[in-house]
N, C-alpha and C positions, 0 to 999 in steps of 0.2 A: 507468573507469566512464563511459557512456553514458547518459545523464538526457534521455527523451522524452514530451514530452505530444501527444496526440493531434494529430494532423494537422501537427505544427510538427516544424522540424528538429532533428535531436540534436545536445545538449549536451553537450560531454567535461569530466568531472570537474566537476562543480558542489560548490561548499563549502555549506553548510546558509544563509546565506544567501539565497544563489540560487537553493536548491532551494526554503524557507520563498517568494520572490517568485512562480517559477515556480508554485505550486502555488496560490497566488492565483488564478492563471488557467483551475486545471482547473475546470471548470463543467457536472457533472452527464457528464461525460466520465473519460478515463481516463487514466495516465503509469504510464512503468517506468522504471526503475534496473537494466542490466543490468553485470554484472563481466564483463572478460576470459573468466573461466571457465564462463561463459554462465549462471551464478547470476542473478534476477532477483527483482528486489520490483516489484512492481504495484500500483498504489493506483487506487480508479475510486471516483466522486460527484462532492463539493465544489460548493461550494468551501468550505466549512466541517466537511462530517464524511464520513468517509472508508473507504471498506470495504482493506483491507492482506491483500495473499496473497504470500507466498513461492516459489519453485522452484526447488530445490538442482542441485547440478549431478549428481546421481543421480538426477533427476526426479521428484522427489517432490515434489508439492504441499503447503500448508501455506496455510491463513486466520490472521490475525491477532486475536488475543481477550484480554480482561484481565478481571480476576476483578470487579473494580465498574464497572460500566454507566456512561457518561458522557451518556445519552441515557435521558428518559422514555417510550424507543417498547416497544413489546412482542416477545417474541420474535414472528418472523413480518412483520415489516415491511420492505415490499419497498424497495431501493434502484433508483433507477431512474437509467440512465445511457445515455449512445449506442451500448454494445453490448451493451443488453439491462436484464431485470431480475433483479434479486437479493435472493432472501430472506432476512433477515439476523437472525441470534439478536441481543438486547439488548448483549449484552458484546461485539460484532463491531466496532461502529461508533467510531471515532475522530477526534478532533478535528484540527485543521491542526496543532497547534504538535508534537504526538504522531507524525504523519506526518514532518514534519520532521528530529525525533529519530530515528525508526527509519532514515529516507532517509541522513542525516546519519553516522547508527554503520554501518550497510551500507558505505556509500561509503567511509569513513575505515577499514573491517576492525576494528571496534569490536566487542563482544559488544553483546546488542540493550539496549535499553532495560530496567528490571527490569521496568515494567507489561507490556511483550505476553510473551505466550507464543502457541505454534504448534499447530493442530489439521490433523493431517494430513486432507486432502481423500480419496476415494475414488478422484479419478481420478491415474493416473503419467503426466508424457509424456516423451518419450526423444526 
């Protein structure tokens, strides 16, 4: 596993530690966690609440969602970050320690976390 934030050099195998410091430091920016098998979680905001997209190694896209909201924003509020903005349903948005977790079970070959579940995206890439 390969753990990178934006403009900074990759990190091989981060334990949840270092991944919870690291992530301290994403600021309205973005980082991924890729596998060997070119599997990849994406996380972009922060530094405190965080938008989670997946991509399996079938290409298939996936957002990150959980059924109670951890945020009083509306659906439709934009996430704004250095590649872009993002319109984000209320159950989208996640907090660092939740980031953490999901970074943490990925990296370790864990099943996910019980809160996220996956909404496949419309777009594949290969």
């Amino acid at each position: 596993m390969i753990f990178q934030r934006e403009g900074c050099k990759p990190l091989p195998s981060p334990g949840a530690a270092r991944l919870d410091r690291e992530l301290s430091f994403v600021k309205s920016s973005f980082a991924h966690l890729t596998s060997a098998d070119g599997d990849y979680l994406q996380v972009a905001g922060g530094p405190g609440l965080f938008l989670i997209e997946y991509r399996d190694s079938d290409g298939q896209h996936h957002r990150g969602m959980q059924e109670l909201s951890k945020v009083p924003f509306p659906n439709g509020t934009i996430l704004q970050f250095s590649s872009g903005n993002v319109a984000m349903d209320a159950n989208e948005w996640f907090v660092r320690d939740q980031v953490v977790q999901v970074l943490a079970s990925f990296a370790a070959g864990n099943p996910w976390p019980e809160f996220i579940q996956w909404r496949a995206l419309n777009a594949s890439f290969t």
